[in-house]
C-alpha positions in Angstrom: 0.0 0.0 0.0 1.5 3.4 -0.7 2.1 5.9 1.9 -1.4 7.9 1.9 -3.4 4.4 2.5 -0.8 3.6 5.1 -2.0 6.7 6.7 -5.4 6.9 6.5 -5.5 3.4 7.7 -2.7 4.2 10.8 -4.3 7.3 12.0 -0.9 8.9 11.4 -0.4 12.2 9.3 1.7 11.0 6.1 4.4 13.5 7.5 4.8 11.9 10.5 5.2 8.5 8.6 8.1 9.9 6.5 9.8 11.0 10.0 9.2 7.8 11.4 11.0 6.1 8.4 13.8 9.1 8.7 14.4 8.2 12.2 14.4 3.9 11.9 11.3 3.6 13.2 9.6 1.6 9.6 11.3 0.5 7.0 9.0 0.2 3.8 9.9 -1.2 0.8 10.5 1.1 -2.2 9.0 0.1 -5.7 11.1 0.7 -8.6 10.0 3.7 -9.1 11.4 5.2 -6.0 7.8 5.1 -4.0 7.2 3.7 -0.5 5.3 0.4 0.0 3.9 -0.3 2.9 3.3 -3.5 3.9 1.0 -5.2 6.8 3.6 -5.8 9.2 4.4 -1.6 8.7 0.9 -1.0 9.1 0.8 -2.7 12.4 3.7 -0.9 13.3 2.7 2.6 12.6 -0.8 1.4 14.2 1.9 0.3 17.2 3.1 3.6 16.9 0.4 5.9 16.9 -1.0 4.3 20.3 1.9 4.4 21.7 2.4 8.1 21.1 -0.9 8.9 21.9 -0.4 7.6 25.4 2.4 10.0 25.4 5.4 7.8 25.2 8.6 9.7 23.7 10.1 8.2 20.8 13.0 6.4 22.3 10.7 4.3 24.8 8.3 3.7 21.3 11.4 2.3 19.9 12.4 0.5 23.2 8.4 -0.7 23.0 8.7 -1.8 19.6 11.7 -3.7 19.9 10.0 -5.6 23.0 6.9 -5.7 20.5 8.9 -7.5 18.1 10.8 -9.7 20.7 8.6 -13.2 21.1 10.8 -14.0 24.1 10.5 -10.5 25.7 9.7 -10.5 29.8 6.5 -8.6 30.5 8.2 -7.3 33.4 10.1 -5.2 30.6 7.2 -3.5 29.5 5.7 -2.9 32.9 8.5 -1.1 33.9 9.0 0.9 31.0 4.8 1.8 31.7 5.1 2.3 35.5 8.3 4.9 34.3 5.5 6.6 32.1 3.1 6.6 35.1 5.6 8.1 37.7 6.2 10.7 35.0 2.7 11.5 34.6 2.0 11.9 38.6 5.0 14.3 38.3 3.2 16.4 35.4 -0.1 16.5 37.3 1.9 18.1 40.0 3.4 20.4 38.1 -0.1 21.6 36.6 -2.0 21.3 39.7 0.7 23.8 41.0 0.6 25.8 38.3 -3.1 26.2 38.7 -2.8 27.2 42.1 -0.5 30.2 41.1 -2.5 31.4 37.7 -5.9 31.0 39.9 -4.0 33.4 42.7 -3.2 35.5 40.1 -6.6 35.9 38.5 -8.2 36.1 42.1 -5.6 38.9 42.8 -6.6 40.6 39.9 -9.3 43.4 39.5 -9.9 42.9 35.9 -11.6 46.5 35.6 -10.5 49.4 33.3 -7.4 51.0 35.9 -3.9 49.9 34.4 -2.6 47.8 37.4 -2.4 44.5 37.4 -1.1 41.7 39.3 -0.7 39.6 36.8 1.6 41.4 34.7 3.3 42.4 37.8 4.2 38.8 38.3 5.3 37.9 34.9 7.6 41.1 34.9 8.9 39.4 38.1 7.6 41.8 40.6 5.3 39.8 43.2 2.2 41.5 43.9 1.4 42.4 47.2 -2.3 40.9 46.8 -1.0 37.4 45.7 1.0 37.6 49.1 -1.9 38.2 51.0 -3.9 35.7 49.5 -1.0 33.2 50.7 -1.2 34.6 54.1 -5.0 33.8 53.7 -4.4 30.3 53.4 -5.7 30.0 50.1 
């Protein structure tokens, strides 16, 4: 199959295909006139891909998957690390976030948002703290 069924039937974007094949990832055949042909074991891998990416593994662990994908005497317990890696990485993003939620909602809540010029949030991003996000703090919120 060329490279436009290969996508539509992946769920990948035909650019992301060519990457993949840039960086190792699928090797199609080529046809003698220089075009890719994808066959059903590349489909399966680009489908491997594509879920794999969605659940927001990095291209060296899809690789690292797909290897262990490909290996018939792989240990499970490989691939259960490499996931509970993924999920210690994602509690450590939610973190982040939630943090980062907490300062942007004291920001907002210190903010007037009426017509006068001042504002605590551009304070803050200029790297002056404003005295209103302190007191919120102080506040215990």
């Amino acid at each position: 199959m060329n490279i436009g069924s290969a996508a539509e039937q992946s769920g990948l974007p035909v650019k992301t295909i060519r990457y993949y094949e840039d960086i190792g990832l699928v090797l199609p055949q080529r046809s003698e006139n220089g075009y890719r042909e994808f066959s059903s074991s590349d489909l399966e891998r680009l489908k491997f891909l594509q879920r794999a990416r969605s659940l927001g593994f990095s291209i060296e662990e899809c690789r690292e998957l797909l290897s262990l994908y490909g290996d018939r005497n792989r240990a499970s317990a490989d691939v259960k690390k490499l996931t509970q890696a993924k999920i210690r990485e994602v509690d450590r993003k939610i973190g982040e976030l939630k943090s980062l939620k907490r300062v942007l909602s004291d920001l907002a809540e210190a903010c007037h948002g009426d017509n006068r010029p001042d504002c605590p949030i551009i304070d803050d991003l200029a790297g002056q703290r404003p005295a209103a996000v302190d007191g919120l703090k102080e506040k215990g919120k």
